[in-house]
C-alpha positions as MATLAB code, in Angstrom:
seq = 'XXXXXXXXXXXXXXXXXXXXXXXXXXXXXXXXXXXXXXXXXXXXXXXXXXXXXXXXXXXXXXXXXXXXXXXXXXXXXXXXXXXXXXXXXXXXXXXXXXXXXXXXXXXXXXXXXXXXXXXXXXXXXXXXXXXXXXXXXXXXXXXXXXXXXXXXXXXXXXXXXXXXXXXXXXXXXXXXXXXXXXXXXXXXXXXXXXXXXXXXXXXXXXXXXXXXXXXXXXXXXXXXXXXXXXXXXXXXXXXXXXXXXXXXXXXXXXXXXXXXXXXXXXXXXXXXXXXXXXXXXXXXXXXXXXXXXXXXXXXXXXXXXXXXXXXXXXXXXXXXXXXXXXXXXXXXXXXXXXXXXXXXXXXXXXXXXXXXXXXXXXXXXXXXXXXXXXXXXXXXXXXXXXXXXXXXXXXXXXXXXXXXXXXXXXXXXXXXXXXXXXXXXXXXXXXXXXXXXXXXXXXXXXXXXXX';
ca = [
      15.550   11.819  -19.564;
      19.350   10.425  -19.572;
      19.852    7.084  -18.738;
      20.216    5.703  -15.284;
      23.469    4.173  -14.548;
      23.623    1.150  -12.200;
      26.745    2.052  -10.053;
      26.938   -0.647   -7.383;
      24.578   -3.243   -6.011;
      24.948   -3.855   -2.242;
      24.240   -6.840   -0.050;
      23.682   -5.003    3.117;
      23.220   -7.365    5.854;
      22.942   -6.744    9.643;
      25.507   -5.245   11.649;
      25.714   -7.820   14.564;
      24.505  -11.459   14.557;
      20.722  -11.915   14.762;
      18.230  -14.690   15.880;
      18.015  -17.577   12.441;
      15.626  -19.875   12.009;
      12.217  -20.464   10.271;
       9.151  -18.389   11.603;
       5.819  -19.642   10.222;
       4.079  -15.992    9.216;
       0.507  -15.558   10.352;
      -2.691  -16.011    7.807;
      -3.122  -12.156    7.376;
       0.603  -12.136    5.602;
      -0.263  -14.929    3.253;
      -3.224  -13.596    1.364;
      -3.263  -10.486   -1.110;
      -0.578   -8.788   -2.834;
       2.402  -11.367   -1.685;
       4.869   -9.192   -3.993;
       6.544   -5.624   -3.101;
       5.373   -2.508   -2.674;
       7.192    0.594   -3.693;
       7.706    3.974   -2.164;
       9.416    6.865   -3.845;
      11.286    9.823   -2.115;
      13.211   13.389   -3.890;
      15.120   15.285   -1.613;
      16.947   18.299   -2.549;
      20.701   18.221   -2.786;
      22.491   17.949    0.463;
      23.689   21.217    2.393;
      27.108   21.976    3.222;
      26.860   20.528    6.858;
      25.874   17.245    5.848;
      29.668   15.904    5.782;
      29.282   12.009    5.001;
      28.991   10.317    1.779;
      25.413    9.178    0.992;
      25.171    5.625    0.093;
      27.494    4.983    3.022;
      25.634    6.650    5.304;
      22.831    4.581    3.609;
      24.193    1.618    3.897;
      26.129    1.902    7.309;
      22.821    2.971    9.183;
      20.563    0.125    7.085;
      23.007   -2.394    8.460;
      22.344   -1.544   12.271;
      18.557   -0.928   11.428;
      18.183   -4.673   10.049;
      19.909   -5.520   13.588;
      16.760   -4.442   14.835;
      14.454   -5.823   11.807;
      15.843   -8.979   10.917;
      13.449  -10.561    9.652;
      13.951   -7.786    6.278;
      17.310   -9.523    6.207;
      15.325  -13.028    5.681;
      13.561  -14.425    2.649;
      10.400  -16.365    2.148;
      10.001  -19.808    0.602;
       6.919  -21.988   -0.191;
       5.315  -24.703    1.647;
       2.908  -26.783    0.502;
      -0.502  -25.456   -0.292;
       0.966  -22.334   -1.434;
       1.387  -21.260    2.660;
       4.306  -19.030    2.729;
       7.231  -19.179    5.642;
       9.670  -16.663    6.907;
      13.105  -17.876    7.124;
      14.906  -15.542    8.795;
      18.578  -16.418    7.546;
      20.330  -12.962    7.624;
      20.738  -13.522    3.785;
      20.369   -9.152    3.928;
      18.808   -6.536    1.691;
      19.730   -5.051   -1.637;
      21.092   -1.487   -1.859;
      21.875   -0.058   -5.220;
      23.761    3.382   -6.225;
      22.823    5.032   -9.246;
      23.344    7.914  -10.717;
      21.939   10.081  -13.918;
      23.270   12.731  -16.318;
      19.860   14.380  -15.868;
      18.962   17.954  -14.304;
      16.157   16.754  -11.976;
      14.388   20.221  -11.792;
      10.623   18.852  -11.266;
      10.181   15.844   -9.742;
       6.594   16.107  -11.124;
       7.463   15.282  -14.358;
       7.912   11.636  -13.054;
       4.431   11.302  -11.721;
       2.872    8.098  -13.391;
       5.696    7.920  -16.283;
       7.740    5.173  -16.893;
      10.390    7.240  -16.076;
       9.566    6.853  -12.224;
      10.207    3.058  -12.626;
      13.534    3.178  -13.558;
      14.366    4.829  -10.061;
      12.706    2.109   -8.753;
      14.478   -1.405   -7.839;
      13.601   -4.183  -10.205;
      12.128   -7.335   -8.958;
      12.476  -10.683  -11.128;
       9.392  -12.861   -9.895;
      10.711  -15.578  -11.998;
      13.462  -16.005   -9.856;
      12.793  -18.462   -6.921;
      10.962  -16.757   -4.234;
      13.621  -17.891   -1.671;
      16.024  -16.186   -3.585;
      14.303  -12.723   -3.457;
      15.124   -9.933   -1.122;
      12.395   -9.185    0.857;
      13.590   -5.402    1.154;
      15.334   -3.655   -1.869;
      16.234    0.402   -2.076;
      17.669    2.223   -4.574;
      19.630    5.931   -4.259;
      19.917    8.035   -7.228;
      22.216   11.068   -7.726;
      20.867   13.398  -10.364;
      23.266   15.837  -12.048;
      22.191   18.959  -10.461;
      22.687   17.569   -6.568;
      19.259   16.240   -5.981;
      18.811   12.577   -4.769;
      15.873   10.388   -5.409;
      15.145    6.916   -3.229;
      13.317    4.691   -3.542;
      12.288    1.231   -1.820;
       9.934   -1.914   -2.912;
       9.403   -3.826    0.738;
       7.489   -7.163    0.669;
       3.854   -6.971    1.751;
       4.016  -10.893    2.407;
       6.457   -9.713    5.450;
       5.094   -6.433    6.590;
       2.099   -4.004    6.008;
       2.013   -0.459    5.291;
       2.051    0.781    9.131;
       5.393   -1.440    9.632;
       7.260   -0.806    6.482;
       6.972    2.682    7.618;
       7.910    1.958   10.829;
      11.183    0.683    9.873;
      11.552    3.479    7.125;
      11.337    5.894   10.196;
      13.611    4.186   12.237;
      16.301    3.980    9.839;
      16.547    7.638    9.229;
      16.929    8.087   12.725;
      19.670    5.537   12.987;
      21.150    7.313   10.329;
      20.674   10.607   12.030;
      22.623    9.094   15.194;
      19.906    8.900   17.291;
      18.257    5.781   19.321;
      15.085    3.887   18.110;
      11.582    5.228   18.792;
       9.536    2.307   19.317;
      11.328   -0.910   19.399;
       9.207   -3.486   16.665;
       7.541   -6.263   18.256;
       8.474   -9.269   15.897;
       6.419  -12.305   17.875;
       3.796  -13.054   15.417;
       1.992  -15.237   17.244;
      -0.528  -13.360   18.577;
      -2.104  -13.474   14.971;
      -1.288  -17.244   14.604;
      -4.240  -19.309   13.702;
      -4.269  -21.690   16.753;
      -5.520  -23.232   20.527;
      -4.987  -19.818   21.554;
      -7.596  -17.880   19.635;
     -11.525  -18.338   20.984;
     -13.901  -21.148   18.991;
     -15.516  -18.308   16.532;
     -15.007  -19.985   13.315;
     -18.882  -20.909   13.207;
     -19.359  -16.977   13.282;
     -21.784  -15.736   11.154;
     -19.789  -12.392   10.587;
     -17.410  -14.264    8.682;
     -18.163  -15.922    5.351;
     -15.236  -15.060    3.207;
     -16.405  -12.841    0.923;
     -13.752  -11.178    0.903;
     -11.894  -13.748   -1.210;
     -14.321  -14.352   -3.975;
     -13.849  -13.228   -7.173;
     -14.862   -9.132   -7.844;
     -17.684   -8.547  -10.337;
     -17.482   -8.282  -13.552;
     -18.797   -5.695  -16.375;
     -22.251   -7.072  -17.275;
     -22.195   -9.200  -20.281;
     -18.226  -10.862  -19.853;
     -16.981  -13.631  -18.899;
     -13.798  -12.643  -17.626;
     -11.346   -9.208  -17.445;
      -8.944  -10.413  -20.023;
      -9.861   -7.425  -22.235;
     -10.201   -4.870  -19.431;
      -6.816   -5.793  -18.566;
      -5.700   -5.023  -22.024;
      -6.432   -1.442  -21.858;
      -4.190    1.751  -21.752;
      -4.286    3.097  -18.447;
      -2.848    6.549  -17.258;
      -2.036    8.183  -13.482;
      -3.203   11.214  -12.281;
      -2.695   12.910   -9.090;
      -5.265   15.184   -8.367;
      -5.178   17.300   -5.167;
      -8.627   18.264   -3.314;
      -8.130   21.701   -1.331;
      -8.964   21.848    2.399;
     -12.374   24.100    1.280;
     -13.529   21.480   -1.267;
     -13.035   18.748    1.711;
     -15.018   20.762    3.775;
     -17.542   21.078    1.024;
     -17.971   17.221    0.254;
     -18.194   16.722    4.069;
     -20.852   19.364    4.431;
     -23.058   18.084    1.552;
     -22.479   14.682    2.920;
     -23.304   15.048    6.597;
     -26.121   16.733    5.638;
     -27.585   14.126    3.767;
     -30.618   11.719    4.761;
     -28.101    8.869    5.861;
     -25.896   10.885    7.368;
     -25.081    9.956   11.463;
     -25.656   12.950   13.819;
     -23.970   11.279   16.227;
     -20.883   10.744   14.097;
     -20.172   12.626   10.719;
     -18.562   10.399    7.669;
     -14.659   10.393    8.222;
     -12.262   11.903    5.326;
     -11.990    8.645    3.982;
     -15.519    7.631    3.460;
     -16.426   11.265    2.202;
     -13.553   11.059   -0.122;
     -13.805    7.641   -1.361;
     -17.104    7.725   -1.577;
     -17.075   10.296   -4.002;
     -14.020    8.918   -5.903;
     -16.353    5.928   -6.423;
     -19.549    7.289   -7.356;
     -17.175    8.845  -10.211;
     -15.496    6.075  -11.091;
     -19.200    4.537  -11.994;
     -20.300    7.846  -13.881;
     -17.032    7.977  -16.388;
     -17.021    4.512  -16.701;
     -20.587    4.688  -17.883;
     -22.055    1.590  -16.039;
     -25.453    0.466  -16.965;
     -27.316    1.380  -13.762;
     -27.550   -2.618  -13.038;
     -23.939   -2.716  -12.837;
     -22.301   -4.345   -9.438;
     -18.803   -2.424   -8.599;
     -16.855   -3.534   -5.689;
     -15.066   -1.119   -3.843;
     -11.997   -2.892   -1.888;
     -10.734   -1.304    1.374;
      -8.012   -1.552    3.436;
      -8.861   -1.687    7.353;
      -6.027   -1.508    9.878;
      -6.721   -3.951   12.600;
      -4.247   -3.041   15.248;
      -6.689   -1.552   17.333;
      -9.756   -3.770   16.557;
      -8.637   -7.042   17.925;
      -8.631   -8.038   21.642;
      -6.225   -7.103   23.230;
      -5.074   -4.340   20.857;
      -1.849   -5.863   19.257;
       1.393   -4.536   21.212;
       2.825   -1.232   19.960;
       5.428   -1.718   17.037;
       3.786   -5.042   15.954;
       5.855   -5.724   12.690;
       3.916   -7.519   10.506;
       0.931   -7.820    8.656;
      -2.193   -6.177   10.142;
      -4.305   -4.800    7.596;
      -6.957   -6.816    5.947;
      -9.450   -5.855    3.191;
     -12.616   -5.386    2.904;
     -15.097   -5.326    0.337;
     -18.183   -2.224    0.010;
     -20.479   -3.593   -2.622;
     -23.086   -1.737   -4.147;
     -25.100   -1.230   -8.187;
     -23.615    1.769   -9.877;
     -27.331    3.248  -10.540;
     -27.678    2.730   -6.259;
     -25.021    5.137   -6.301;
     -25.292    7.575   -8.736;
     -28.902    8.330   -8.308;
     -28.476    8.448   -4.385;
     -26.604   11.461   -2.555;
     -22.861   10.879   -1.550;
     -24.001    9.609    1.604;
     -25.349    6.239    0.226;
     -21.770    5.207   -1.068;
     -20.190    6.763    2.225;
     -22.778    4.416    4.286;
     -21.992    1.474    2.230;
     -17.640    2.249    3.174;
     -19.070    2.743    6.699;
     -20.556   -0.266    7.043;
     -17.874   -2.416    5.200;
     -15.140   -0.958    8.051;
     -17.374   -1.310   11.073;
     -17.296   -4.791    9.986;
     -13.916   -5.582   10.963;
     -14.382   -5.985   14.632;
     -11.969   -8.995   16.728;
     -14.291  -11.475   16.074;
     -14.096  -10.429   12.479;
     -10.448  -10.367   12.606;
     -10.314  -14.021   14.118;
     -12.918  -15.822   12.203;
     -10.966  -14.721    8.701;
      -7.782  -16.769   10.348;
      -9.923  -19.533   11.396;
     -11.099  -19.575    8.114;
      -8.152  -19.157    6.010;
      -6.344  -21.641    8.521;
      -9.071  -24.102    7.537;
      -8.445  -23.721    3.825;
      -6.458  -26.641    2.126;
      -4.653  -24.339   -0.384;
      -4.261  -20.335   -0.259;
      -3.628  -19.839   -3.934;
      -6.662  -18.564   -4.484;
      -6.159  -15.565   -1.971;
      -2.764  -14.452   -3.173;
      -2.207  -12.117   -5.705;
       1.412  -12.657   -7.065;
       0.728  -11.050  -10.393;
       0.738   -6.994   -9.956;
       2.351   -6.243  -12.731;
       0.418   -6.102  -15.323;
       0.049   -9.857  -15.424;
      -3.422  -11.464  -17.185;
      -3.611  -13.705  -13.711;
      -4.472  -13.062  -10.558;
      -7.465  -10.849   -9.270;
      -8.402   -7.723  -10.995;
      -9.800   -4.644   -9.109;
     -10.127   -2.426  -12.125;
     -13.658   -1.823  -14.323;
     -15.796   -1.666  -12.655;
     -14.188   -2.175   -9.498;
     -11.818    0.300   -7.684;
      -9.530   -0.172   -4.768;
      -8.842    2.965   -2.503;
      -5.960    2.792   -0.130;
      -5.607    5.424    2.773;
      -2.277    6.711    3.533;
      -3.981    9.320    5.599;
      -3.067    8.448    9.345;
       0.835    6.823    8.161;
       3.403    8.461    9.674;
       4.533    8.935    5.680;
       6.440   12.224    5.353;
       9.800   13.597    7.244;
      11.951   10.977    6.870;
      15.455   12.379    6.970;
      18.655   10.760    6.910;
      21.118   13.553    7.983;
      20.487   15.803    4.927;
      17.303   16.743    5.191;
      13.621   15.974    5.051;
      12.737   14.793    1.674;
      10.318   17.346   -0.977;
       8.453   14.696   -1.810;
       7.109   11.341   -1.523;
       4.728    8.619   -3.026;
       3.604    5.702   -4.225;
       6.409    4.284   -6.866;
       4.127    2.857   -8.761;
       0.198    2.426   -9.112;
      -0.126    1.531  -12.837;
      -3.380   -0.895  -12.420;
      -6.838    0.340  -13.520;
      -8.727    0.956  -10.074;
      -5.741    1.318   -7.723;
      -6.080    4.539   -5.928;
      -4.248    5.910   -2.745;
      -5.823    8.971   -0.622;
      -2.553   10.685    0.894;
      -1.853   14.222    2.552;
      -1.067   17.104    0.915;
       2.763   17.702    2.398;
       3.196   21.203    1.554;
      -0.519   22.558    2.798;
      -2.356   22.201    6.000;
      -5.735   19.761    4.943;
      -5.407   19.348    1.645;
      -5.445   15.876    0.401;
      -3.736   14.361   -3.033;
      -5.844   11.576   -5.128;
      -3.039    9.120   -6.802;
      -5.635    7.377   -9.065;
      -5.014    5.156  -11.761;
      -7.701    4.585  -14.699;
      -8.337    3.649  -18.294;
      -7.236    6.148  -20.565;
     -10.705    6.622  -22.289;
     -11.926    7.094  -18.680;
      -9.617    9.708  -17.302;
     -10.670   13.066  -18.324;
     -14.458   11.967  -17.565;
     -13.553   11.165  -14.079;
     -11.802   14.324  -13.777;
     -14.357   16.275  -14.709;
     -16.533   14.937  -12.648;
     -14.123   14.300   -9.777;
     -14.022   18.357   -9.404;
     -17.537   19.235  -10.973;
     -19.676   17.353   -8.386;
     -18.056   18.692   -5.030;
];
């Protein structure tokens, strides 16, 4: 593909004066991935009645949605014992224009290259954190009309759910229209603190969560499992071969009459139980599965509508990779089941009690997703499955259109996975799965072969 050119690189801060100060972030938004996330959308050249210039309407509409969002417009900085703080100093986002000689005719082509990164912004985690944008997007202009963009937002600021949220909110800013649902910015009602109830001698709670995932029998560490090649797929399962898993599922012997396994632990369930059979574990072989579990709606009182923040917590389904090859599909769905029924509000509030109560949070952050040999690794023979299913992901428009696609930007570590819907067909869902090269076309095969 031709180079991309680096036009212009925007500071885009808001368009009227915002609240400043420092805003302690709550324990949820100091643990996990603490770097950015990235997103990825193609739209189709503009029509003829779009009549503005992109980047400006880009740029002129981001600058009244940050009005809204200012903490985006802040940055982060370190405190001792590795707790993180939100300074909200109106310091403003980064929006760069590029542009490429190339005739973008398939945007599939991009799909797990390293061609997708470079229409992606570039972070430098060397720099000082408080230095760092905590929201960066990029606009593209191919030759042949068609526009790419793509953003990388900070998960030590906001979740999926919110970084969505605001994504939605700018295109209809941009659009000329009024906001939808108005974020809710007070983070205290997830502040460890007198307010929350005296559960941190729970028993539900004993932070294993945090410890370290298992390793391949016989090692002593991951370095070398790092090492290795890994390759993207995206592999879409048709609305008949979701009905088929859930069928041979919910008729299995630990299936729940009174409630049939959900998408997500039919899918994932399966996705794991394949994961373990190209890998070729030893039947002895512990595999964590890692799960993310929205807790909006699980804590008491539900958190207020447009919460911006962090709000998602993982979880962990542990199981023996003979356990659940041998067994039907049910026994891994059970095992997801249970690991998300977990997360009740006591749950929720014993994991801040006991992160609040932890001298140093190092050891829960995960600042090295790129590739790094630190930090804690979810690949062989672990896997973590994210669900994009219920995001309000797809039909964000800025004037000229919805986009034709959109994804992850990246997902280049062995084990990450993301379950999203199909855009262009009713029930169909798309696998974005990332695995060892040597593993691939074995998980494929059996991927399809065992529906």
């Amino acid at each position: 593909m031709a180079p991309i050119i680096i036009r212009n690189t925007y500071t885009v801060v808001a368009a009227e004066p915002t609240w400043t100060g420092r805003f302690p972030l709550a324990e949820w938004d100091q643990v996990g991935t603490i770097t950015h996330v990235p997103t990825i959308y193609f739209y189709d050249k503009p029509p003829d009645s779009f009549q503005g210039n992109v980047v400006e309407t880009l740029k002129n509409s981001l600058s009244r949605a940050l009005f809204h969002f200012y903490p985006l417009a802040g940055r982060i900085r370190w405190l001792p014992h590795c707790r993180l703080e939100l300074d909200c100093n109106a310091a403003g986002v980064t929006l760069i224009e590029a542009e490429s000689e190339a005739e973008l005719t398939d945007f599939n082509n991009f799909l797990g290259t390293e061609e997708l990164g470079k229409l992606v912004p570039q972070v430098n985690y060397k720099s000082p954190i408080e230095t760092i944008p905590l929201f960066l997007a990029q606009v593209t202009t191919f030759k042949c009309g068609r526009i790419s963009l793509s953003v990388k937002v900070s998960h030590a600021v906001v979740d999926g759910q919110s970084a969505l949220h605001f994504l939605s909110e700018w295109g209809r800013i941009a659009r000329g229209e009024s906001l939808e649902t108005v974020p809710f910015l007070d983070r205290r009602v997830l502040w460890a603190g007198e307010q929350l109830p005296p559960f941190a001698s729970s028993p539900q709670y004993e932070g294993e969560e945090f410890e370290e995932p298992p390793l391949l029998i016989g090692e002593t560490d991951c370095v070398e499992e790092r090492k290795k090649e890994t390759v993207v797929a995206m592999l879409k399962l048709s609305k008949s071969q979701l009905q088929k898993l859930r069928s041979k599922v919910n008729t299995s012997e630990y299936a729940d009459p009174a409630r049939g396994f959900t998408r997500y632990e039919t899918v994932t369930g399966h996705v794991w139980r394949c994961a373990c059979k190209a890998r070729g574990h030893s039947p002895e072989q512990p595999t964590g599965l890692v799960i993310s579990v929205d807790a909006r709606s699980r804590v008491q009182p539900p958190l207020p509508r447009g919460y911006f923040g962090n709000a998602t917590l993982d979880v962990v389904a542990a199981s023996i990779s003979g356990e659940l090859i041998t067994n039907e599909l049910g026994f891994a769905a059970g095992k997801i089941r249970k690991a998300i029924k977990n997360v009740t509000n006591e749950y929720v509030m014993t994991g801040i009690e006991y992160l609040k109560n932890h001298e140093d949070l190092k050891e829960f952050q995960d600042i090295h997703t790129l590739g790094s040999t630190e930090g804690p690794f979810y690949g062989n023979p672990n896997l973590g499955l994210v669900s994009w299913l219920t995001l309000p992901m797809y039909g964000l428009d800025f004037g000229w259109g919805q986009e034709v696609y959109m994804g992850p930007g990246t997902n280049d570590l062995d084990g990450n996975s993301l379950l999203l819907l199909d855009k262009n067909e009713d029930g169909s869902l798309i696998l974005a799965t990332c695995q060892q090269v040597v593993h691939m076309e074995a998980f494929k095969k059996h991927f399809y072969e065992d529906i």
